[in-house]
MARBAKE-976276 format. One record per residue (C-alpha): residue number from 1; residue in three letters; chain; z, x negated, y negated. Coordinates in steps of 0.1 Angstrom, whole numbers, plus 5000, padded with zeros to 4 digits. Last residue first. Layout:
MARBAKE-976276
{seq NUM	type ala	mol A	w Z	u X	v Y}
...
END
This chain:
MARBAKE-976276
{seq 146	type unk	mol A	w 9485	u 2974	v 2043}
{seq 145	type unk	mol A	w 9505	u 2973	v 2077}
{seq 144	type unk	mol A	w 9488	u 2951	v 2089}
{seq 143	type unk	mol A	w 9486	u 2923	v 2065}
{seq 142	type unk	mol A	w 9516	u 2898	v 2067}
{seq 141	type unk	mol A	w 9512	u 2895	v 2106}
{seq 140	type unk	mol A	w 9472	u 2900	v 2111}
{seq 139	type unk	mol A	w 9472	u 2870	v 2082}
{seq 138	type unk	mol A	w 9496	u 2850	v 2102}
{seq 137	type unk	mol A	w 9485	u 2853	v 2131}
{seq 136	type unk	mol A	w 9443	u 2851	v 2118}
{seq 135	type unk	mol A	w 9456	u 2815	v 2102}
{seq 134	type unk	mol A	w 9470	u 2802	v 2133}
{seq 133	type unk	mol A	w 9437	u 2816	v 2151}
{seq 132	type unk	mol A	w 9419	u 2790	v 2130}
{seq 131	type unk	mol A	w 9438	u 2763	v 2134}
{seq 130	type unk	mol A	w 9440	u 2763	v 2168}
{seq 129	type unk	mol A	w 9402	u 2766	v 2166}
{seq 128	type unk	mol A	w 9401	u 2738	v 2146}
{seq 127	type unk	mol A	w 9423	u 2723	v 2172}
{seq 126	type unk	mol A	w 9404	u 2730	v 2199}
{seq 125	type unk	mol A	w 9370	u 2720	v 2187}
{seq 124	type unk	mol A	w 9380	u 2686	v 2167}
{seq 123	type unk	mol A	w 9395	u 2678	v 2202}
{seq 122	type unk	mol A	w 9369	u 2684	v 2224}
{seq 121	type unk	mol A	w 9342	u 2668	v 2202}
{seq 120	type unk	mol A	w 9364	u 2631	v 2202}
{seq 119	type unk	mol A	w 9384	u 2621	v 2170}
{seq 118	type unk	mol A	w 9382	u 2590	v 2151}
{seq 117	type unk	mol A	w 9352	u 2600	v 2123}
{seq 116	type unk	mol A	w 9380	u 2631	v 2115}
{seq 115	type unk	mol A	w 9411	u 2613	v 2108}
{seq 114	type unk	mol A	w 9409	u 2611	v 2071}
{seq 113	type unk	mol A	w 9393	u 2644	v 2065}
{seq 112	type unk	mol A	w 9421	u 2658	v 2093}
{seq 111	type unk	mol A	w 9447	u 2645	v 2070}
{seq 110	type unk	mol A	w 9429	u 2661	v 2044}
{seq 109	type unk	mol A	w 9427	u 2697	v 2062}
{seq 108	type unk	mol A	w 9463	u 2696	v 2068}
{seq 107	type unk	mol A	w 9475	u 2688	v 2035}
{seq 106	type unk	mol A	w 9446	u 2713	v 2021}
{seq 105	type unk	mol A	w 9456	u 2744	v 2042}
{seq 104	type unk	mol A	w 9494	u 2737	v 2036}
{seq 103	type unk	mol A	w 9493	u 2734	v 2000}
{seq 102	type unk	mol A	w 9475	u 2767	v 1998}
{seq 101	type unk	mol A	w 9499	u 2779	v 2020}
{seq 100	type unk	mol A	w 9528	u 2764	v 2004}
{seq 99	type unk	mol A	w 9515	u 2778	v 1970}
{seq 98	type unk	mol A	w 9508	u 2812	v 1978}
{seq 97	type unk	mol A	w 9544	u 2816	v 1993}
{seq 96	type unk	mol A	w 9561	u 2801	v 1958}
{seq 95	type unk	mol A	w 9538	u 2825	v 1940}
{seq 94	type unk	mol A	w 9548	u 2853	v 1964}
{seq 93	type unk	mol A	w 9589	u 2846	v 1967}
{seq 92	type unk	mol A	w 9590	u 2863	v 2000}
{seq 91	type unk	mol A	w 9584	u 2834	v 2018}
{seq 90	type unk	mol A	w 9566	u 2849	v 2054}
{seq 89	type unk	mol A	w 9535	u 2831	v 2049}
{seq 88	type unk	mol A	w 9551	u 2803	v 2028}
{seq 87	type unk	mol A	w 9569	u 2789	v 2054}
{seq 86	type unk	mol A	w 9542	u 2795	v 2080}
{seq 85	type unk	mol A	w 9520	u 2777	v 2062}
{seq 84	type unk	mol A	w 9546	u 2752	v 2050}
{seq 83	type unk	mol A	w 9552	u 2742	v 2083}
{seq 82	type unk	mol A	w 9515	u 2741	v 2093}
{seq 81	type unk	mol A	w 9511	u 2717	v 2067}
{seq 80	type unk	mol A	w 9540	u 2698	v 2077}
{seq 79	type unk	mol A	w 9528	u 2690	v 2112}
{seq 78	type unk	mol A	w 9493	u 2685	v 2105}
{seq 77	type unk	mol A	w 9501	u 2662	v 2076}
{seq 76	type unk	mol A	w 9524	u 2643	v 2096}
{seq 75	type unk	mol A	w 9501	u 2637	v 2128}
{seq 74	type unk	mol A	w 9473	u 2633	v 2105}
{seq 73	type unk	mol A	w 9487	u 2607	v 2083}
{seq 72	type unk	mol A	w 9499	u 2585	v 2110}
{seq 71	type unk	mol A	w 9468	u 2589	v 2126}
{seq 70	type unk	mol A	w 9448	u 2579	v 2095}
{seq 69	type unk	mol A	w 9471	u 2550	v 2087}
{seq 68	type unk	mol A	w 9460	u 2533	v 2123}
{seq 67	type unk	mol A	w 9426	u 2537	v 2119}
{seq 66	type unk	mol A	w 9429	u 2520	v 2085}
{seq 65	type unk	mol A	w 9447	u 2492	v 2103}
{seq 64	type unk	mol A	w 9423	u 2487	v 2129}
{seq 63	type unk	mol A	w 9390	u 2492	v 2108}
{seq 62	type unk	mol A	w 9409	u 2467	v 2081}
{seq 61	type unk	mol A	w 9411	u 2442	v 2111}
{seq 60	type unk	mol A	w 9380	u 2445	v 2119}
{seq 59	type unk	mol A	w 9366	u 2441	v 2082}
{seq 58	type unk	mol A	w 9385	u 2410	v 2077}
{seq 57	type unk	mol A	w 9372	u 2393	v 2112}
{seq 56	type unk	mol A	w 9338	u 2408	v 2099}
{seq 55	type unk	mol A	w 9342	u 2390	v 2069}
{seq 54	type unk	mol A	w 9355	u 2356	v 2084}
{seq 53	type unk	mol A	w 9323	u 2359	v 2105}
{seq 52	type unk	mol A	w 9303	u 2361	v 2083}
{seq 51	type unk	mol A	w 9317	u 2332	v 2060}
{seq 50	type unk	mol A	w 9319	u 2309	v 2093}
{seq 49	type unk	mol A	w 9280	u 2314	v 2098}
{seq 48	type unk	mol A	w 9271	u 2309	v 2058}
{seq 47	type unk	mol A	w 9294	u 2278	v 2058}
{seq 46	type unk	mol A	w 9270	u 2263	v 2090}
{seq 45	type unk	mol A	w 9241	u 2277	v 2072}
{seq 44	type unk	mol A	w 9251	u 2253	v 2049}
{seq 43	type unk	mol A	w 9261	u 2267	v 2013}
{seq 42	type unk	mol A	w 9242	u 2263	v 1983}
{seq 41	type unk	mol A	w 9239	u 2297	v 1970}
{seq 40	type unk	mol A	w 9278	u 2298	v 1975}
{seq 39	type unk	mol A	w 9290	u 2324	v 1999}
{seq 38	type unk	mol A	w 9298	u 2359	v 1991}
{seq 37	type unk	mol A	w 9328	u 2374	v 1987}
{seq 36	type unk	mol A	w 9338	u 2409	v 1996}
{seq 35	type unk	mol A	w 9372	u 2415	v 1988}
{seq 34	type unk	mol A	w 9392	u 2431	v 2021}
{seq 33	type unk	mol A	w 9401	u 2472	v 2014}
{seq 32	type unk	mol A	w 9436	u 2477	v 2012}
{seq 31	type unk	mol A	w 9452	u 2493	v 2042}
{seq 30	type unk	mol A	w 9474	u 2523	v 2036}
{seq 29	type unk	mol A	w 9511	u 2518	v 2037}
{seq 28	type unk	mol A	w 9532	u 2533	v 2063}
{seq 27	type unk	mol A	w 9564	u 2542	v 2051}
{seq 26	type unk	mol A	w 9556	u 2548	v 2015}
{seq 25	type unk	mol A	w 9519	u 2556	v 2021}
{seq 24	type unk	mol A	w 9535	u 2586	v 2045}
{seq 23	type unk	mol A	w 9556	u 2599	v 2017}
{seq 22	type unk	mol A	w 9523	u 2595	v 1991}
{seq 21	type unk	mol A	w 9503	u 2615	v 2018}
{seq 20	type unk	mol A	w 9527	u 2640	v 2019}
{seq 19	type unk	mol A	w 9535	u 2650	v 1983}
{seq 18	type unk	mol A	w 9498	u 2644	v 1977}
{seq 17	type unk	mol A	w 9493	u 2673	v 1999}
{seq 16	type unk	mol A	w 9523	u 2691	v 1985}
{seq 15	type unk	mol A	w 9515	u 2688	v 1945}
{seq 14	type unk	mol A	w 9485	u 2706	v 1942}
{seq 13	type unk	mol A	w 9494	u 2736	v 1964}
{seq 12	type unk	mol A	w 9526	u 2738	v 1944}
{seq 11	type unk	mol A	w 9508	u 2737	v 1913}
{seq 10	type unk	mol A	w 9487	u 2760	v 1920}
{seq 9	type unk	mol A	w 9516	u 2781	v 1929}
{seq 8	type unk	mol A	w 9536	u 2778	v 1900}
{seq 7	type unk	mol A	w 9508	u 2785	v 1879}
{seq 6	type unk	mol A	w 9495	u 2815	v 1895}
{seq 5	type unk	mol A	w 9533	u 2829	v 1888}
{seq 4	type unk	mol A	w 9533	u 2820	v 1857}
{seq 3	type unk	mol A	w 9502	u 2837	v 1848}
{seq 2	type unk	mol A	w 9511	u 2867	v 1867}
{seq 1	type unk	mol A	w 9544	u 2868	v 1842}
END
């Protein structure tokens, strides 16, 4: 019966991050990565000039839209791996519990991943340390009394 129960929640804390970055990709697809061509070996350096900068036009706008994603992903990971940290941290179902916070930690911590190069000092500090003394609440609340 343990065996099951570890199994249900792995697979819960497998499932729910990809859960929610799939449901964002759906509504917000991810930006697919330009091709990188390169110019003919006997190209002008006229061509050459208007290649370059057709790439880095490309490579802009994937910067934009890529930055764009990742704060979209963030905002909903964040949001709904909290929710299924708290969820799960007062779920009396254990395995099922287990799983949303496990599921939880890594949803929110890979939207973060994504979002990470895009945030200022301040704000990586604070909310890491929200995060932080989120997990000390709810691990103060559930263990105390043991």
């Amino acid at each position: 019966m343990l065996a099951l129960q570890i199994a249900v929640g792995f697979g819960i804390a497998v499932i729910f991050p990809l859960l929610v970055y799939h449901g964002v990709s759906t509504f917000h697809p991810s930006p697919k990565r330009p091709a990188k061509a390169t110019p003919a070996s006997d190209a002008t350096a006229d061509e050459r000039k208007a290649h370059d900068d057709e790439r880095r036009r490309s490579q802009e706008a994937y910067d934009a839209a890529a930055k764009s994603f990742s704060r979209v992903l963030i905002l909903t990971a964040t949001t709904l791996g909290v929710a299924a940290i708290l969820i799960g941290a007062f779920l009396s179902i254990h395995a099922i519990g287990t799983g949303l916070v496990f599921g939880g930690i890594a949803a929110v911590a890979h939207g973060y991943w994504t979002y990470w190069r895009y945030l200022e000092d301040w704000i990586r500090f604070i909310s890491l340390l929200a995060g932080f003394a989120m997990l000390l609440f709810v691990g103060v609340r559930l263990f105390s009394g043991v």
